[in-house]
Jmol script that loads the backbone (N, CA, C; Angstrom):
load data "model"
ATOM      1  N   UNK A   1       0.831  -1.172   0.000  1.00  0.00           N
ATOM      2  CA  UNK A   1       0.000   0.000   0.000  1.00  0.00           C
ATOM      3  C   UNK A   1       0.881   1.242   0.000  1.00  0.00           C
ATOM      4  N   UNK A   2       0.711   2.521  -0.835  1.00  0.00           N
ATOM      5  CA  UNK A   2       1.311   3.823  -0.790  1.00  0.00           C
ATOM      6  C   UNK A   2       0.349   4.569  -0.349  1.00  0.00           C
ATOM      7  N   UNK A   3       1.110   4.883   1.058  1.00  0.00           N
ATOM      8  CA  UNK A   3       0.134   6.142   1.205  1.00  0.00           C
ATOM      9  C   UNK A   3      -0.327   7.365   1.034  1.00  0.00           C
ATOM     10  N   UNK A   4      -0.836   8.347   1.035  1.00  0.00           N
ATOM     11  CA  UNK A   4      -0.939   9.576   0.729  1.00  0.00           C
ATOM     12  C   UNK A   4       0.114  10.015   0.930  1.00  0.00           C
ATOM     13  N   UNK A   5       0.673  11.229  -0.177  1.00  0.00           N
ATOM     14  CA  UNK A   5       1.379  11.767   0.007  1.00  0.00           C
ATOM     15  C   UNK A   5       1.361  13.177   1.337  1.00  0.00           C
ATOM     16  N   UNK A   6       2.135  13.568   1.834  1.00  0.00           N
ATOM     17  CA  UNK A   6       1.706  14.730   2.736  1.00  0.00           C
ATOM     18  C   UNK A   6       1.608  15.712   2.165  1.00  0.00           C
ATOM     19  N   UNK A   7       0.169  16.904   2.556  1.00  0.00           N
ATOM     20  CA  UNK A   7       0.335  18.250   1.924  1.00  0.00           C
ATOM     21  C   UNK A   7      -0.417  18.152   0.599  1.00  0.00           C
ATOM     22  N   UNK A   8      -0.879  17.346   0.389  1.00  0.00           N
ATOM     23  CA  UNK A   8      -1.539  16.844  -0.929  1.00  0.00           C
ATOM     24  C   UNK A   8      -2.778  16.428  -0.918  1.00  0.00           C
ATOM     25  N   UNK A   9      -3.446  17.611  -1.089  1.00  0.00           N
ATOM     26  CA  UNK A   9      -5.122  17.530  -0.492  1.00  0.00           C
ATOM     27  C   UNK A   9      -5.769  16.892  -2.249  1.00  0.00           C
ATOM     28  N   UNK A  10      -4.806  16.319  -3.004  1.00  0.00           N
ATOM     29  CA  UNK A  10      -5.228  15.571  -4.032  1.00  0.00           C
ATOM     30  C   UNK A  10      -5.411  14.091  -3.950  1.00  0.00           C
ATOM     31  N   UNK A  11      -5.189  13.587  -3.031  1.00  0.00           N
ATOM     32  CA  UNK A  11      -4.917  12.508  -2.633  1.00  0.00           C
ATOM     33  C   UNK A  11      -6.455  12.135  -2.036  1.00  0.00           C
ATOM     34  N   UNK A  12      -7.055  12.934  -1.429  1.00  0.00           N
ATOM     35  CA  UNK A  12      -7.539  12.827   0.048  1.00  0.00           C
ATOM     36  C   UNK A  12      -9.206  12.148  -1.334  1.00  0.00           C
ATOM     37  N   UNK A  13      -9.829  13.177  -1.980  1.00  0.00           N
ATOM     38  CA  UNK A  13     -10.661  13.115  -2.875  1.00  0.00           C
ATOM     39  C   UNK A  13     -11.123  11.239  -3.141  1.00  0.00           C
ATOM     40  N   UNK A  14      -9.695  10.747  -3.851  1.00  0.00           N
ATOM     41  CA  UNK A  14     -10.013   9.202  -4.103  1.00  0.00           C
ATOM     42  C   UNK A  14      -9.838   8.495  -3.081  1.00  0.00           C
ATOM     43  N   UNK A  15      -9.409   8.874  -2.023  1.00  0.00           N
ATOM     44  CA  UNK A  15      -9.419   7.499  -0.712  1.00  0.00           C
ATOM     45  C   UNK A  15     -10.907   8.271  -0.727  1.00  0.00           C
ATOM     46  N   UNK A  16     -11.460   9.238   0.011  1.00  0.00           N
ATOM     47  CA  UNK A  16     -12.719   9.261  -0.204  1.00  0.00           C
ATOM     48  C   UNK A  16     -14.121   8.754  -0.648  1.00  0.00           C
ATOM     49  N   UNK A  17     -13.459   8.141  -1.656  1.00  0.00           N
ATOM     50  CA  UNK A  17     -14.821   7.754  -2.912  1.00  0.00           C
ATOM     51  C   UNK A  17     -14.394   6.681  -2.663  1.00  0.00           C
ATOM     52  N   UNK A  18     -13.011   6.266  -2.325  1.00  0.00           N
ATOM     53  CA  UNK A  18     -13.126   4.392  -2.124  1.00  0.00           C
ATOM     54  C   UNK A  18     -13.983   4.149  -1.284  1.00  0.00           C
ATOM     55  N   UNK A  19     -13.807   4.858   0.065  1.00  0.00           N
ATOM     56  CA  UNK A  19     -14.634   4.479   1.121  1.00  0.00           C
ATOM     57  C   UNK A  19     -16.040   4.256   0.860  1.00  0.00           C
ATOM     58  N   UNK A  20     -16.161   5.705   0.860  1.00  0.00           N
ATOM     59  CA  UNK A  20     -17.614   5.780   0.250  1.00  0.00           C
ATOM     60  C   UNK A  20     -18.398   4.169  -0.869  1.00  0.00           C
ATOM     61  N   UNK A  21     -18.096   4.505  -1.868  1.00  0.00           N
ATOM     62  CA  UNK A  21     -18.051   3.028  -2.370  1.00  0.00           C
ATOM     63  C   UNK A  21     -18.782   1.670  -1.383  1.00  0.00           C
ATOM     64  N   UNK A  22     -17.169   1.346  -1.072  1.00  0.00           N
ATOM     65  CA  UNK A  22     -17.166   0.524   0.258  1.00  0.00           C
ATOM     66  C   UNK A  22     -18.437   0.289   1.187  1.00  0.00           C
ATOM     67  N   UNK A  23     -18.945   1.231   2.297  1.00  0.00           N
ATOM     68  CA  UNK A  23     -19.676   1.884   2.688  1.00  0.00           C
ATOM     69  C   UNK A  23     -21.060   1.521   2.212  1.00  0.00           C
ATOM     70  N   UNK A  24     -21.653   1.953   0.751  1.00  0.00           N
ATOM     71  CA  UNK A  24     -22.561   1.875   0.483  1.00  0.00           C
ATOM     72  C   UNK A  24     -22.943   0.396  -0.068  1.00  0.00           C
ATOM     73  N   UNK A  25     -21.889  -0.035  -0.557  1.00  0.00           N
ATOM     74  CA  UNK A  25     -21.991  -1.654  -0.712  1.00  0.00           C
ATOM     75  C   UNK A  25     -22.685  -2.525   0.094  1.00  0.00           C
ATOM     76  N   UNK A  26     -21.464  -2.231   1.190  1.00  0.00           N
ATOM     77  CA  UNK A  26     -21.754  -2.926   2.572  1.00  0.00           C
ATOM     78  C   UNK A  26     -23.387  -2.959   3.113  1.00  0.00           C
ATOM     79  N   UNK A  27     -23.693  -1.708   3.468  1.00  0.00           N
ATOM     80  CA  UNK A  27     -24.834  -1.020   3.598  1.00  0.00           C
ATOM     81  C   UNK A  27     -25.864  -1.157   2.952  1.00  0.00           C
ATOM     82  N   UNK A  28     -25.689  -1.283   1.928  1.00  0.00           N
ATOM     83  CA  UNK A  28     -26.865  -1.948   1.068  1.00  0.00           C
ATOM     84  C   UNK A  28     -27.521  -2.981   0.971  1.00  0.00           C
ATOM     85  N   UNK A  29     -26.313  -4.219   1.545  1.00  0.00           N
ATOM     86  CA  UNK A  29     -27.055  -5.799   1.757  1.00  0.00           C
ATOM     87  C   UNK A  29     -27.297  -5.128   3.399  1.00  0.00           C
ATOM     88  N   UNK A  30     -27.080  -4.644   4.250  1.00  0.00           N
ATOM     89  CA  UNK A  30     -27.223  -4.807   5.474  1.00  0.00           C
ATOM     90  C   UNK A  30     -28.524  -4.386   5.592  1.00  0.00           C
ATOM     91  N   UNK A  31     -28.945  -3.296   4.993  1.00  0.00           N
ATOM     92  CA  UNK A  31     -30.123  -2.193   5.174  1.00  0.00           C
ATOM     93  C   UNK A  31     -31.524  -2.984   6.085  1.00  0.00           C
ATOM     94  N   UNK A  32     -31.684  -4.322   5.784  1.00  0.00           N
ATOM     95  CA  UNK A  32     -32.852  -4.638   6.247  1.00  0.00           C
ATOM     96  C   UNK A  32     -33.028  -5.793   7.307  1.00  0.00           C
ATOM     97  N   UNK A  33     -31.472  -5.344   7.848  1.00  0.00           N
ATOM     98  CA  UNK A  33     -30.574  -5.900   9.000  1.00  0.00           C
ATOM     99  C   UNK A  33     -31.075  -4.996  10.753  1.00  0.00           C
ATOM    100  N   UNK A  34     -31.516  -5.813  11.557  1.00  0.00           N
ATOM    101  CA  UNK A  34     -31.154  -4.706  12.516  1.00  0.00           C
ATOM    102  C   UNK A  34     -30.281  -5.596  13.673  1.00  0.00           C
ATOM    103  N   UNK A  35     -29.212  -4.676  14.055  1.00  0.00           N
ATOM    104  CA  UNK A  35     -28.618  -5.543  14.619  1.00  0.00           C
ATOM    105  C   UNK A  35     -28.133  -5.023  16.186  1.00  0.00           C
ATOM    106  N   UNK A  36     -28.266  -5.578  17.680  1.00  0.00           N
ATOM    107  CA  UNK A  36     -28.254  -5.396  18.708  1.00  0.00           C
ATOM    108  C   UNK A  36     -26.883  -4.909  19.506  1.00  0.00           C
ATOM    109  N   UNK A  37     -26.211  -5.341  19.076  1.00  0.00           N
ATOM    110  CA  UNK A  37     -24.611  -5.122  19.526  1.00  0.00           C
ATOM    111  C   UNK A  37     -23.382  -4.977  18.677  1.00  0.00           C
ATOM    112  N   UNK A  38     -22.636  -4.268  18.840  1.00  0.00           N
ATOM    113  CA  UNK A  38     -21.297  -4.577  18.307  1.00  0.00           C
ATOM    114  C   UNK A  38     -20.930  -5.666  17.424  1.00  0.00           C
ATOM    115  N   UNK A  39     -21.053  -6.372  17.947  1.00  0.00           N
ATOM    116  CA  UNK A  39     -20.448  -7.796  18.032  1.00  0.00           C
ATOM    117  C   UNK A  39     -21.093  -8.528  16.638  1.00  0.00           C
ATOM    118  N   UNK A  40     -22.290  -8.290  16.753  1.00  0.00           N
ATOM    119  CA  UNK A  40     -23.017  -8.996  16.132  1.00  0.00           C
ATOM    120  C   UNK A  40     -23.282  -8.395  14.288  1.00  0.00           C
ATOM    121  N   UNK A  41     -22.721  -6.735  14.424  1.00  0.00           N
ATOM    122  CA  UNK A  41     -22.909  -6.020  13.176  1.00  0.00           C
ATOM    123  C   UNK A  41     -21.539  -6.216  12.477  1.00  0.00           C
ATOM    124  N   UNK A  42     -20.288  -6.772  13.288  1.00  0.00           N
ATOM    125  CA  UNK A  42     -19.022  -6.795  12.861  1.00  0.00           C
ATOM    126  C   UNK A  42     -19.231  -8.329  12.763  1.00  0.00           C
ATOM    127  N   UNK A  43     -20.188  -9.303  13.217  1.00  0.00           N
ATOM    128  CA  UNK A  43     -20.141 -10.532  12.624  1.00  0.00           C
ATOM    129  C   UNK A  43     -20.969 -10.438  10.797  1.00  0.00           C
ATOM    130  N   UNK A  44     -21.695  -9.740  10.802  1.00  0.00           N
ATOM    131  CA  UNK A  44     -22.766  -9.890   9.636  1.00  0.00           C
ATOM    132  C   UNK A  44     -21.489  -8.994   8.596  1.00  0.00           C
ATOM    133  N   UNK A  45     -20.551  -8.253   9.165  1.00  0.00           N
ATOM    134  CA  UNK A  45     -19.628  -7.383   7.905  1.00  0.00           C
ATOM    135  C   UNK A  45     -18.907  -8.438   7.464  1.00  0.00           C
ATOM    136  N   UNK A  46     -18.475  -9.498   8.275  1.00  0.00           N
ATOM    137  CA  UNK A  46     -16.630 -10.104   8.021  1.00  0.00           C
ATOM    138  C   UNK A  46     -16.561 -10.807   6.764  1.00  0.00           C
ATOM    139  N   UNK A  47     -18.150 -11.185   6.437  1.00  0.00           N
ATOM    140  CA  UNK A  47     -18.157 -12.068   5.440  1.00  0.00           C
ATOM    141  C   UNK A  47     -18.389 -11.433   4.144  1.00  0.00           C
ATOM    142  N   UNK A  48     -19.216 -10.033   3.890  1.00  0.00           N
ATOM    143  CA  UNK A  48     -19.087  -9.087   2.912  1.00  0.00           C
ATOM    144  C   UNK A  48     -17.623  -9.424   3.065  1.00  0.00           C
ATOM    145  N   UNK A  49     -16.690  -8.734   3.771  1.00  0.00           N
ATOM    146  CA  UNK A  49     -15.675  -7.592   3.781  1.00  0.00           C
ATOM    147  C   UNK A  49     -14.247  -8.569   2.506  1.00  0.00           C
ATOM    148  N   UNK A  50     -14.476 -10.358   2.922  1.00  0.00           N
ATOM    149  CA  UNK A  50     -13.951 -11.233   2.208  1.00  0.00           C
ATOM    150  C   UNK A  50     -14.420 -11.116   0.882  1.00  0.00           C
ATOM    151  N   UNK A  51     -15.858 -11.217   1.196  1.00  0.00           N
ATOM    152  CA  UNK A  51     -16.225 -11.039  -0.921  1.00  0.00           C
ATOM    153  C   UNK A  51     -15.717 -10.096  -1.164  1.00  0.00           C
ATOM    154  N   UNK A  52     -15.751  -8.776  -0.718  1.00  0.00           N
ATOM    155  CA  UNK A  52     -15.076  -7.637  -1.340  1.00  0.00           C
ATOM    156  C   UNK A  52     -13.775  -7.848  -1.834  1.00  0.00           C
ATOM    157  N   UNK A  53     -12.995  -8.118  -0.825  1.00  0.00           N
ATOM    158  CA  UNK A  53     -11.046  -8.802  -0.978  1.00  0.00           C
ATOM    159  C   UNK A  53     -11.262  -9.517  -2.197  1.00  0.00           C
ATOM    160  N   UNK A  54     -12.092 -10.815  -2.402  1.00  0.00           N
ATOM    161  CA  UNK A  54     -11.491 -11.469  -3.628  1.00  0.00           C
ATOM    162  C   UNK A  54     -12.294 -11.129  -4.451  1.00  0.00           C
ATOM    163  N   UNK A  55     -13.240  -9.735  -4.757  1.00  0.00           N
ATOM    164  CA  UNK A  55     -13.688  -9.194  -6.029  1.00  0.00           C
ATOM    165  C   UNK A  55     -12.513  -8.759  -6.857  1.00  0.00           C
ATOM    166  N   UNK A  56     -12.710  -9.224  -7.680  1.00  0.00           N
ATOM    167  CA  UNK A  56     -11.443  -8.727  -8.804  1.00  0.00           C
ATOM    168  C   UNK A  56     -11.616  -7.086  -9.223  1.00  0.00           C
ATOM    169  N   UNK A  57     -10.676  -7.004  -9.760  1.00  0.00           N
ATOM    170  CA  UNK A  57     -10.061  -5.470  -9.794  1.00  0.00           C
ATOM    171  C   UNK A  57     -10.333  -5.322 -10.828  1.00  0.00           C
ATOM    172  N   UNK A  58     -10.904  -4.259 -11.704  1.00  0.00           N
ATOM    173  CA  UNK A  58     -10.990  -3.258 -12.654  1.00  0.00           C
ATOM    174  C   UNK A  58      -9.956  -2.810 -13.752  1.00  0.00           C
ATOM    175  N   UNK A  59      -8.758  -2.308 -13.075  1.00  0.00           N
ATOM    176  CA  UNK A  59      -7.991  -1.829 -13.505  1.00  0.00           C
ATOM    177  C   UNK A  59      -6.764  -2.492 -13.466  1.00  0.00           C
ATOM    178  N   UNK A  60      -6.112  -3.713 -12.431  1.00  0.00           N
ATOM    179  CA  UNK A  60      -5.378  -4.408 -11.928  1.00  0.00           C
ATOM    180  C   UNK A  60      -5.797  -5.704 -11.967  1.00  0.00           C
ATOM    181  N   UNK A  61      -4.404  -6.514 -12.591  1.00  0.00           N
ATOM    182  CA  UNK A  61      -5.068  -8.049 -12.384  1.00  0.00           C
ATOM    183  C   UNK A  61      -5.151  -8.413 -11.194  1.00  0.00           C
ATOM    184  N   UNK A  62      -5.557  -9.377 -10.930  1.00  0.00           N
ATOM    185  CA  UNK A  62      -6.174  -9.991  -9.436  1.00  0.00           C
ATOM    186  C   UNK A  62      -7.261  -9.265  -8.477  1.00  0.00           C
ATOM    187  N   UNK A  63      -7.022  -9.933  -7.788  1.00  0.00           N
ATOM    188  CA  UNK A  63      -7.823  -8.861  -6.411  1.00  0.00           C
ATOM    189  C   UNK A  63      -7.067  -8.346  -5.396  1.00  0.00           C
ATOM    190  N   UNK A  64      -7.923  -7.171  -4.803  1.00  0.00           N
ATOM    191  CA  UNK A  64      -7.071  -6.625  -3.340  1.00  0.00           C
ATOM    192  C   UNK A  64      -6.777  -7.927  -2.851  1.00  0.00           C
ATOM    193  N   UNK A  65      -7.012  -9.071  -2.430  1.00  0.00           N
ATOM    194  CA  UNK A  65      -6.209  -9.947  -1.172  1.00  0.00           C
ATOM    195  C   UNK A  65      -5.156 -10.587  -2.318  1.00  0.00           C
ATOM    196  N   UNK A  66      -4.733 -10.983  -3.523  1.00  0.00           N
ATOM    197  CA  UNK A  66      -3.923 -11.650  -4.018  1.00  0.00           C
ATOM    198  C   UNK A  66      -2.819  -9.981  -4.275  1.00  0.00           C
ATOM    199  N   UNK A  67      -3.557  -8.623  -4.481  1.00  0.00           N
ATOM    200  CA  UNK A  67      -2.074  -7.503  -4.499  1.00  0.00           C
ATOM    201  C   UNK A  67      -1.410  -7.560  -3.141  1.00  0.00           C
ATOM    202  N   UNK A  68      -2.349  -7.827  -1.804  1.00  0.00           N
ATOM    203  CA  UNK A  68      -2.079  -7.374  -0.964  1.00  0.00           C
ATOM    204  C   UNK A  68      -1.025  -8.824  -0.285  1.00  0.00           C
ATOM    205  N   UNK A  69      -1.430 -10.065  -0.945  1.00  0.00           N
ATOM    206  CA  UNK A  69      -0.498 -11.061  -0.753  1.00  0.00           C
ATOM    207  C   UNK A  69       0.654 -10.566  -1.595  1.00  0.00           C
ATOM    208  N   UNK A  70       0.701 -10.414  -2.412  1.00  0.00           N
ATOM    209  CA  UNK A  70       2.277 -10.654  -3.383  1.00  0.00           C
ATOM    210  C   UNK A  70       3.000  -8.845  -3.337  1.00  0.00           C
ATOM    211  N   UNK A  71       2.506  -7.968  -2.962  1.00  0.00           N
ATOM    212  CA  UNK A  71       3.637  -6.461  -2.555  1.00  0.00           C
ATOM    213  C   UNK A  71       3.094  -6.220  -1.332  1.00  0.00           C
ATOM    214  N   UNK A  72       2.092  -6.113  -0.397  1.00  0.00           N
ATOM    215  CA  UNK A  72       2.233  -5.215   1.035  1.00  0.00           C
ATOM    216  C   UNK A  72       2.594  -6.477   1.725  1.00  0.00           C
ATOM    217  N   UNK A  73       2.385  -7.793   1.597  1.00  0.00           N
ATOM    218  CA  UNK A  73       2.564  -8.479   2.570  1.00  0.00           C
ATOM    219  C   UNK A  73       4.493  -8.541   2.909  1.00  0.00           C
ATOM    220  N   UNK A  74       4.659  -8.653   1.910  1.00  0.00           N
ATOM    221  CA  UNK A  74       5.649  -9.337   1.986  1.00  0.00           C
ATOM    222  C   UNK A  74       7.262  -8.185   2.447  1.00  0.00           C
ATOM    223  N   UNK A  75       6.622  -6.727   2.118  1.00  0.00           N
ATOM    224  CA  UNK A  75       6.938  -5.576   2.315  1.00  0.00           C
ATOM    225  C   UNK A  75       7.270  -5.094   3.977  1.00  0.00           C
ATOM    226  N   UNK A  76       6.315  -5.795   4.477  1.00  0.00           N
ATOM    227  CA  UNK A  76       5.852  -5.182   5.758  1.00  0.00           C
ATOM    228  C   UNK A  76       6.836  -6.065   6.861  1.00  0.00           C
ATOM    229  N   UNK A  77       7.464  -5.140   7.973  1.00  0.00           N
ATOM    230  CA  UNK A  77       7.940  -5.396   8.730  1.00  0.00           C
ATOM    231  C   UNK A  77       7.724  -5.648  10.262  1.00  0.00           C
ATOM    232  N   UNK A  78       8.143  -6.142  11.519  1.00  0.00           N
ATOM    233  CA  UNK A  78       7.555  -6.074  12.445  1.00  0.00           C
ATOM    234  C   UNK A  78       7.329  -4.574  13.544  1.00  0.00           C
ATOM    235  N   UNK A  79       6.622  -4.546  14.129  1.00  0.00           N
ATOM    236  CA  UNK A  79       6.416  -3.043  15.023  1.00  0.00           C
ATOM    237  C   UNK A  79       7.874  -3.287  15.698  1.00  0.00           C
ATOM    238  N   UNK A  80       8.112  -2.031  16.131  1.00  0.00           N
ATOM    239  CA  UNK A  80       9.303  -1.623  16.933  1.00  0.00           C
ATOM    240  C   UNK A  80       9.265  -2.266  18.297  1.00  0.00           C
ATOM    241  N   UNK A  81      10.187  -2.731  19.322  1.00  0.00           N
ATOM    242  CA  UNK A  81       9.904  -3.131  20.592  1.00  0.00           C
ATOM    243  C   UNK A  81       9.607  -2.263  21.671  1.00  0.00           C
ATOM    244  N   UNK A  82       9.505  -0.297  21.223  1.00  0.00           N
ATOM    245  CA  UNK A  82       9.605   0.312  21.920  1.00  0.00           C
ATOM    246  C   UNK A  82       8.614   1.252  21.154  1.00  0.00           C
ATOM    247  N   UNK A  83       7.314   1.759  21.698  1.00  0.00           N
ATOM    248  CA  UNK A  83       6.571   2.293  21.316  1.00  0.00           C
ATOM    249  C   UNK A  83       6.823   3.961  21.065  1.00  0.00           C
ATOM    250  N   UNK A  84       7.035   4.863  19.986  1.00  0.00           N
ATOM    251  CA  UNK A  84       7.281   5.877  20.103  1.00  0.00           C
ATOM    252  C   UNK A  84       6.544   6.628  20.752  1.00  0.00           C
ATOM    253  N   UNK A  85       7.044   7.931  21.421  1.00  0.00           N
ATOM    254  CA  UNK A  85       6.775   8.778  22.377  1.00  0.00           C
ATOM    255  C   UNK A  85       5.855   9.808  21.961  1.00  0.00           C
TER     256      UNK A  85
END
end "model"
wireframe off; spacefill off
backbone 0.3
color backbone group
């Protein structure tokens, strides 16, 4: 993943609309959902949130969970042993 650049209120626009996106997806199968706790609205997401991961990409071959296996995973390092201040 690259993140926004800093100072670059051009950036901000398309994470925006991803969300959004996202969001209304989600929301849309849920709508006629009512759900009591926490617990129980983050159980009814987890299984969207997977279809979403292996929906294939548009513009990119594969899907977010096969980009996010083969460059962020493998990219990513462990947290520091000392929490910054």
């Amino acid at each position: 993943m690259i993140p926004a650049r800093a100072a670059q209120p051009r950036d901000k626009a398309k994470v925006e609309v991803g969300v959004q996106g996202v969001e209304r997806w989600m929301l849309a199968r849920l709508r006629h959902h009512t759900f009591f706790s926490l617990a129980a609205g983050n159980a009814a997401l987890a299984p969207l949130l997977s279809t979403l991961q292996a929906h294939p990409c548009k513009k990119l071959p594969g899907s977010r969970q096969e980009l996010c296996d083969t460059l962020a995973r493998p990219a990513r390092r462990p947290l520091p042993a000392q929490p910054d201040e």
